[in-house]
C-alpha positions in Angstrom: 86.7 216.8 142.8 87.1 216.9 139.3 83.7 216.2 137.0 83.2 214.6 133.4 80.4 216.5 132.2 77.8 215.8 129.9 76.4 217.7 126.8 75.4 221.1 127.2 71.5 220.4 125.8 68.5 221.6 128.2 65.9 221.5 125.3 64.1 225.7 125.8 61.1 227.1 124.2 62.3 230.6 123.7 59.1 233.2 123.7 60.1 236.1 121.9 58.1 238.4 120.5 60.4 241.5 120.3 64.0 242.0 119.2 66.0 241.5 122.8 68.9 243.5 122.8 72.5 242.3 121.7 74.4 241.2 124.6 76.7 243.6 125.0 80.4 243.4 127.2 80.7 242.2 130.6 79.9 245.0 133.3 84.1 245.8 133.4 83.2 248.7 130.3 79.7 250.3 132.1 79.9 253.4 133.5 82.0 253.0 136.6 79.2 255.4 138.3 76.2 253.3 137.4 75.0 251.9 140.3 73.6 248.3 139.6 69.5 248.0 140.5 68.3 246.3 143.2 66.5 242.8 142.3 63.8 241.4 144.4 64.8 237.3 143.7 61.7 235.4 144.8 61.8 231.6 144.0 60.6 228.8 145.3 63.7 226.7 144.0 66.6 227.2 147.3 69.0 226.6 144.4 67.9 229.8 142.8 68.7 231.8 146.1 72.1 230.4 146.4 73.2 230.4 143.4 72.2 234.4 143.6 73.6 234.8 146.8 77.0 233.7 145.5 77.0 235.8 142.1 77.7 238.6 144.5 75.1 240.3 142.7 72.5 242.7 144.1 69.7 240.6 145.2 67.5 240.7 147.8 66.3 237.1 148.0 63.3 235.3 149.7 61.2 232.1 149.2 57.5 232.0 148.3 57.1 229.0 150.2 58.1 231.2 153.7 56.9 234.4 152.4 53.5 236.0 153.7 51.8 238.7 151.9 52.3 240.9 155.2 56.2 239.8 154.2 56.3 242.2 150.4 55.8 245.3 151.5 59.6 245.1 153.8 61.1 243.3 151.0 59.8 245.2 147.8 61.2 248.5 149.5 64.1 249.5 148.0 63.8 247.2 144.9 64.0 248.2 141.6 62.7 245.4 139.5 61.1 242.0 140.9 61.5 238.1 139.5 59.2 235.2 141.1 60.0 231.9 140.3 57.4 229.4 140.9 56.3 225.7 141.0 52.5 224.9 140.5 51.2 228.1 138.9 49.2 231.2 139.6 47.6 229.7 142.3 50.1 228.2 144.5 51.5 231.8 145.5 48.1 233.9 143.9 47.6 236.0 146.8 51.6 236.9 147.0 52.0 237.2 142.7 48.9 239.5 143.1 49.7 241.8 145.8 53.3 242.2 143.4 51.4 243.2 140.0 49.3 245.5 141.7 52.7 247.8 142.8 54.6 250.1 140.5 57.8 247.7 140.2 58.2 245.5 137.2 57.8 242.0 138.2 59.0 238.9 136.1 56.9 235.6 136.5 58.2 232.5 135.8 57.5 228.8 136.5 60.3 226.4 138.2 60.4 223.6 135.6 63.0 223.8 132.7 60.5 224.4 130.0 59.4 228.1 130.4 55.3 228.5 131.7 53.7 230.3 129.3 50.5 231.1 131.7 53.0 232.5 134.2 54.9 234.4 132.3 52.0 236.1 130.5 51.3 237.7 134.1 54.6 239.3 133.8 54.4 243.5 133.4 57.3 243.1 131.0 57.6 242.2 127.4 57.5 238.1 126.9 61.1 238.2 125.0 62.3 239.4 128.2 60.9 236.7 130.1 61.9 233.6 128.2 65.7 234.9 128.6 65.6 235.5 132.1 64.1 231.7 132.3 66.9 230.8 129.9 69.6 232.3 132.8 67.4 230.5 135.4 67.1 227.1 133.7 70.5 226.4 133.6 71.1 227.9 136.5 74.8 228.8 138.9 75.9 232.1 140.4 77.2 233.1 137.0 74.3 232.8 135.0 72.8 234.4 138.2 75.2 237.7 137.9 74.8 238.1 134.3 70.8 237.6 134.7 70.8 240.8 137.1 73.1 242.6 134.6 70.3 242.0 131.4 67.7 242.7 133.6 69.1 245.7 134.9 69.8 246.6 130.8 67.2 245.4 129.4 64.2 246.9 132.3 66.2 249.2 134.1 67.4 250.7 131.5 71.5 250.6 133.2 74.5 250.3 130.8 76.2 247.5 132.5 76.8 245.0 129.1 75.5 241.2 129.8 76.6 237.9 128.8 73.8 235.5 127.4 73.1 232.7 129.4 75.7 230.0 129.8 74.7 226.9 129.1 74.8 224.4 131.6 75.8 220.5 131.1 73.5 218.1 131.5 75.1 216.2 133.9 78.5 215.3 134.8 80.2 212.5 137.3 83.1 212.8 139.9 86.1 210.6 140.2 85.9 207.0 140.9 87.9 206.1 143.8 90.7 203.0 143.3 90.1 200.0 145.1 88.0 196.9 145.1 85.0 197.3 146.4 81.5 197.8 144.9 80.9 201.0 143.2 77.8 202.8 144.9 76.7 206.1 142.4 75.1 208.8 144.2 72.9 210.5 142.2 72.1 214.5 143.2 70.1 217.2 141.0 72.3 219.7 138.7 70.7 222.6 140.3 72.3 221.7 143.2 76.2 221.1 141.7 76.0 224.7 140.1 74.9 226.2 143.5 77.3 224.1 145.9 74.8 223.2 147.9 76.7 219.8 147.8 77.7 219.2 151.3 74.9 216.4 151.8 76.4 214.7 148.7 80.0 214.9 149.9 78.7 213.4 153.6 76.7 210.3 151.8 79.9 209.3 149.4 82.2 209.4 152.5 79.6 207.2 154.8 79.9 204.9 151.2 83.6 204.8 151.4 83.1 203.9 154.9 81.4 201.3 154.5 83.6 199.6 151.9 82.0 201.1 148.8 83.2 203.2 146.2 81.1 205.9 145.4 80.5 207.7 142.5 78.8 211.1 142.9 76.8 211.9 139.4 74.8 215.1 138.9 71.8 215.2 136.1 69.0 217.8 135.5 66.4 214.9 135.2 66.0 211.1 134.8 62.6 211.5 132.8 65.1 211.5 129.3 68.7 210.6 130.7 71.2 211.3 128.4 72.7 208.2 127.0 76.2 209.1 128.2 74.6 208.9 131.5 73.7 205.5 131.5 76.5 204.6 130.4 78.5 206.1 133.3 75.6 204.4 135.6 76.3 201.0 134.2 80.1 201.1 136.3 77.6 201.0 139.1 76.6 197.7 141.5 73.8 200.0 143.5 72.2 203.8 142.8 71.6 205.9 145.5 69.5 208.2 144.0 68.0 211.9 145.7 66.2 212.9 142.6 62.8 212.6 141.8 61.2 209.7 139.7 61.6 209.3 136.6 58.9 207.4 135.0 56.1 209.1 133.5 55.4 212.9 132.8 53.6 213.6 135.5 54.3 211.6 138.5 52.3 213.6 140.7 49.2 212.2 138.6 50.4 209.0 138.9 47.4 206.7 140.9 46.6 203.2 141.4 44.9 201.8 138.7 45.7 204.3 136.3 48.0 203.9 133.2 50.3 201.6 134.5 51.5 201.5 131.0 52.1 205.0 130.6 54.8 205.0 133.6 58.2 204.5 132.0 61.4 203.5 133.2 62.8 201.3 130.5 66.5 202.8 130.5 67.2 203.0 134.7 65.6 199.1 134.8 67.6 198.2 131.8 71.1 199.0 134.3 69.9 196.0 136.4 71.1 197.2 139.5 69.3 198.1 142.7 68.2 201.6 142.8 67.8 203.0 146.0 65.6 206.1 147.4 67.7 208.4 149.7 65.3 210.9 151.2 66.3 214.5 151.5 63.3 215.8 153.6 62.1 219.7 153.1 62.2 219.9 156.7 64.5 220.6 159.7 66.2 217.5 161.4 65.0 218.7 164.2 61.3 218.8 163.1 61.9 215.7 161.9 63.2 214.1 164.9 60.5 215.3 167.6 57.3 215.2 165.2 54.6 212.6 165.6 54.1 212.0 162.1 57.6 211.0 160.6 57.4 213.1 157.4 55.1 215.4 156.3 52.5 214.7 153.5 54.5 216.1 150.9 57.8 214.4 151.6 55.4 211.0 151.8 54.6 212.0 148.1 58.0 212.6 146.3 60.2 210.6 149.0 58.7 207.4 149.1 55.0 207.1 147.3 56.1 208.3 143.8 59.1 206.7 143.7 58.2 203.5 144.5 56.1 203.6 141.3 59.8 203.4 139.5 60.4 200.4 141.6 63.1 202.2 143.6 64.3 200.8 147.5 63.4 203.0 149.7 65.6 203.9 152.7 65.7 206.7 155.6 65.9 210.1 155.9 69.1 211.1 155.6 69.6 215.3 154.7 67.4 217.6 155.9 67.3 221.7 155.5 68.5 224.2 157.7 68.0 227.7 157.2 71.9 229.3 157.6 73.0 233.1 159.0 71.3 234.9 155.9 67.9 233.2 156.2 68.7 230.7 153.3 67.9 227.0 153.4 70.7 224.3 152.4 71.3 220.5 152.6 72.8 219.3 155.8 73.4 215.6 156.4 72.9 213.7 159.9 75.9 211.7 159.7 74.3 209.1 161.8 71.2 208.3 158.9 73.8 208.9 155.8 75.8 205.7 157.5 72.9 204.0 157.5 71.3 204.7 153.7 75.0 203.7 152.7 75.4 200.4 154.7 72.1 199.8 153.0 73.0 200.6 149.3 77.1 199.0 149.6 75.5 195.5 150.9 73.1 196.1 147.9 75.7 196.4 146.0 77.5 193.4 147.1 74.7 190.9 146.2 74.5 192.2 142.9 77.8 189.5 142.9 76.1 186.7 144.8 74.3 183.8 142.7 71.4 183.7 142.7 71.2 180.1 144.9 73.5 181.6 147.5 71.0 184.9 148.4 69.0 184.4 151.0 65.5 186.3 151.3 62.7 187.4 153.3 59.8 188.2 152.2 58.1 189.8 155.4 54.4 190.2 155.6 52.4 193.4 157.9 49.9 191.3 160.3 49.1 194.1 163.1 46.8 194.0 164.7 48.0 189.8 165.5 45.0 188.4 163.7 45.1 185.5 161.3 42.5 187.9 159.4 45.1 190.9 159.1 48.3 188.6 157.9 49.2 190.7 154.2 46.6 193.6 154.7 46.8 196.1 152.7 44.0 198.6 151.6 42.9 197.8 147.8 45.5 195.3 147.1 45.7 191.6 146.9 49.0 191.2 149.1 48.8 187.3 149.0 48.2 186.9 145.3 51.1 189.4 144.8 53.2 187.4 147.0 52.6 183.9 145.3 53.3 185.9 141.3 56.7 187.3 143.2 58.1 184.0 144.8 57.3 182.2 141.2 59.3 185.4 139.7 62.0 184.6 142.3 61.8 180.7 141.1 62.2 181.8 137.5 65.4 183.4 138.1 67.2 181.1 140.2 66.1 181.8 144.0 65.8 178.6 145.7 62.2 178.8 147.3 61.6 175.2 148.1 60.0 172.4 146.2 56.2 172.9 146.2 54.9 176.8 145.9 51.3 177.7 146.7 49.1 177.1 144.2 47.4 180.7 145.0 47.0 183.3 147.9 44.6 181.4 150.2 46.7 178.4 149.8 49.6 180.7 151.1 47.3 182.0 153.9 46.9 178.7 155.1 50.0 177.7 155.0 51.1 181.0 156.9 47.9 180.3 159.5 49.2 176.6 159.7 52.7 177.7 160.4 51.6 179.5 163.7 50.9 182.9 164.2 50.4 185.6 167.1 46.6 185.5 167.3 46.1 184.7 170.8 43.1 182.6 169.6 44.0 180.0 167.2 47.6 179.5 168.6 48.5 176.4 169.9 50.8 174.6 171.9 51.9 172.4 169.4 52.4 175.4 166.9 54.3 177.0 168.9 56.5 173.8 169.8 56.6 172.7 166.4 57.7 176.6 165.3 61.6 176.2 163.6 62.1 180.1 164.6 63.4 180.0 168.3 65.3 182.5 170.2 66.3 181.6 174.0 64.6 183.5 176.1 67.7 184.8 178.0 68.9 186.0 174.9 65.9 187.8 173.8 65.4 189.3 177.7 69.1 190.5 177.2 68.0 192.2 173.4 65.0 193.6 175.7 67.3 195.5 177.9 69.2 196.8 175.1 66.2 198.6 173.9 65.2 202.6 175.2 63.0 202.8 178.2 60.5 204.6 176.2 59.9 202.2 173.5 60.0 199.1 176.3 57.4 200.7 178.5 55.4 201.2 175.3 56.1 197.5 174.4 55.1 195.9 177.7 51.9 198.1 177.8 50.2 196.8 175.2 52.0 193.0 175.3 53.0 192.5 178.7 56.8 192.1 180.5 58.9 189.9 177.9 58.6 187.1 177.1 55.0 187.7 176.1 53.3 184.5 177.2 51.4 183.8 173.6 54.9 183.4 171.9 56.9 181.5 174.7 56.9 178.1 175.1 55.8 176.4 178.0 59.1 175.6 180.0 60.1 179.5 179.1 63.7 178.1 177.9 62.6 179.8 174.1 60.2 182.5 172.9 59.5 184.4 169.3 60.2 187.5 169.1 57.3 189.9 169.4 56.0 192.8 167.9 56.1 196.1 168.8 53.3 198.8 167.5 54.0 200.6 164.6 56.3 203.1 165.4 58.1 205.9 163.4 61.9 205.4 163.5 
């Protein structure tokens, strides 16, 4: 695939205070009998690891996250020099960085963000000028950078003759090829860090289940959406639909982000100013496997940066779609399930289509939570006033062309009533002539055939709370037509 890339700018702090040595020639003049050191590569970034991995290097490489203090002692043997790379400070690894400062090795501590950490990096048993390069060859990442990272270290620490090459700068971002054709254009949206380690397959999987599905995709790396580059946007405006596996991009500190904070303070002016639907594809830190047999759907901190954070940038979200597998050497990539990446890109092409539909001609639901079946639960939702929010978004809809009908509640209990009067699934207050009077119908022997259609598992679980199909609250009274019921809340 060839790739338009962007500038090479990732804006550095550089901490030096000493004179770093001059980089000298590539390791093809060093002593032929130098043997290189051996590099202990901790970091919680996967990127990191295979970008070493390929370098061909001499690392030995772990992550923080699945390393144990009982783990060091096996992996420091043999090392000559140690780097730990780190997201969330001294104390999200303090028992691990700790046990490392009190051995003999030298140990490099650095943070995982682009701009260098100075707290970290102060914990570091080598000088500071030494530090803020090896975060230079880290920020910008690849298995070159990676190789010529071990050979400063090894010059610079170690004390080895090897020559090194400064750090390479890395672009910004870059896009793929735009297929020919006629249908929508879908961009795809992956992190830099993984484009400069390969750890691409998930990317390649998603922009094939696009093409699949009539779409064109557009695969486009970036090392951030916090300050896109304006290059980038205007690649992103060729674009009916984003697809988009990086984090969000408003504000400079989404993970501080809470309701009824500073709204105002959360920014995504330039991705709302493309005016096209920007969709969430999650790429879970877990196995597919854990995924697929746990109770809870995703873990806490996939809730977070998956679908809670980003929804604060207004994104769609979707499903699961890649998940990470630890390979032969103990590393963790990207895999896709090809099965969910058909489905996030049927989602995001028929996106993209209605970004050509008037207006007038969309059609739209605007679907409600009432479980449990209680007029009292219709809209619930903890701290927020769903049916006021629903009244300001179907005058918004109004405003822009949406045919909504003639007469629109005048406020949210006005909606509730007309929701309540419409009929519901309280057992209750449902009545006879609601339920004849109801426009949504089904025959009943074509929702018994849906029934069948459905696993065992989830029927059994259906019919033990509601009872055999039709459930008599929402069938008429000559059987001949039902509504469609509602199943418990279940992960799917």
């Amino acid at each position: 695939m060839r790739v338009r890339r962007g500038p090479a700018t990732v804006t550095e702090q550089r901490l030096r205070s000493q004179t770093l040595p001059s980089p000298r020639p590539t390791s093809r003049d060093a002593d032929p009998g130098e043997e290189p050191g051996v590099i202990l590569l901790l970091s919680t970034s996967d990127t990191d690891l295979l970008s070493a991995r390929a370098s061909g290097a001499a690392y030995r490489l772990a992550n923080p996250a699945r390393t144990t203090v009982d783990d060091l002692p096996a992996l420091v043997d043999g090392a000559d020099l140690v780097v730990v790379r780190i997201l969330g400070g001294h104390r999200a690894w303090q028992d691990g960085l700790d046990a490392l400062l009190a051995g003999a090795r030298p140990v490099v501590v650095l943070g995982g963000e682009q701009a260098p950490d100075a707290e970290l990096m102060r914990l570091s048993t080598v000088p500071s000028g030494v530090c803020a390069e090896a975060h230079a060859y880290l920020a910008h990442g690849g298995p070159g950078n990676l190789a010529e990272l071990h050979r400063f270290l090894s010059d610079t620490v170690l004390l080895t003759g090897h020559g090194f090459a400064p750090p390479a700068p890395t672009p910004t971002w870059g896009a793929g090829d735009l297929p020919d054709g006629d249908g929508p254009v879908v961009a795809v949206l992956y992190y830099r860090a993984h484009h400069v380690a390969g750890n691409t397959a998930f990317v390649s999987a998603l922009c094939a289940a696009v093409a699949a599905a009539g779409g064109r995709p557009l695969p486009v790396y970036c090392a951030s959406l916090r300050t896109p580059d304006p290059a980038l946007l205007a690649t992103l405006r060729h674009a009916d639909a984003l697809v988009v596996t990086v984090l969000a991009a408003g504000g400079t500190r989404p993970a501080e982000a809470s309701a009824g904070g500073d709204d105002e303070a959360w920014d995504v002016g330039a991705l709302a100013a493309l005016d096209v639907p920007i969709l969430q594809g999650l790429c879970l830190t877990t196995s597919r496997q854990a995924w697929a047999t746990g109770d809870d759907g995703l873990s806490p901190l996939d809730a977070a940066s998956q679908v809670a954070i980003p929804e604060f940038d207004g994104r769609i979200i979707t499903v699961p779609f890649s998940f990470k597998e630890v390979d032969a050497d103990g590393l963790t990539v990207y895999v896709a399930d090809p099965e969910r990446a058909a489905r996030v890109a049927g989602i995001a092409v028929a996106h993209a289509r209605l970004r050509h539909v008037a207006a007038p001609d969309k059609r739209v639901a605007v679907m409600l939570s009432a479980y449990p079946t209680k007029h009292s639960r219709i809209g619930n939702a903890v701290g927020l006033d769903t049916p006021a929010s629903t009244v300001r978004l179907l005058a918004a809809l109004r405003s822009r062309g949406y045919a909504v009908g003639s007469e629109l509640p005048a406020d949210g209990d006005a909606l509730m009533h007309r929701l309540i009067a419409a009929g519901g699934q309280d057992p209750d207050w449902l009545t006879d002539e609601q339920l004849a009077g109801n426009p949504v119908r089904i025959p009943a022997r074509d929702y018994l055939a849906y029934d069948r259609t459905l696993p065992a598992r989830l029927r059994e679980q259906i019919e033990r709370h509601w009872g055999p199909p039709p459930a008599s609250c929402t069938s008429t009274p000559t059987a001949t037509s039902c509504w469609p019921r509602c199943a418990p809340k279940t992960w799917s």
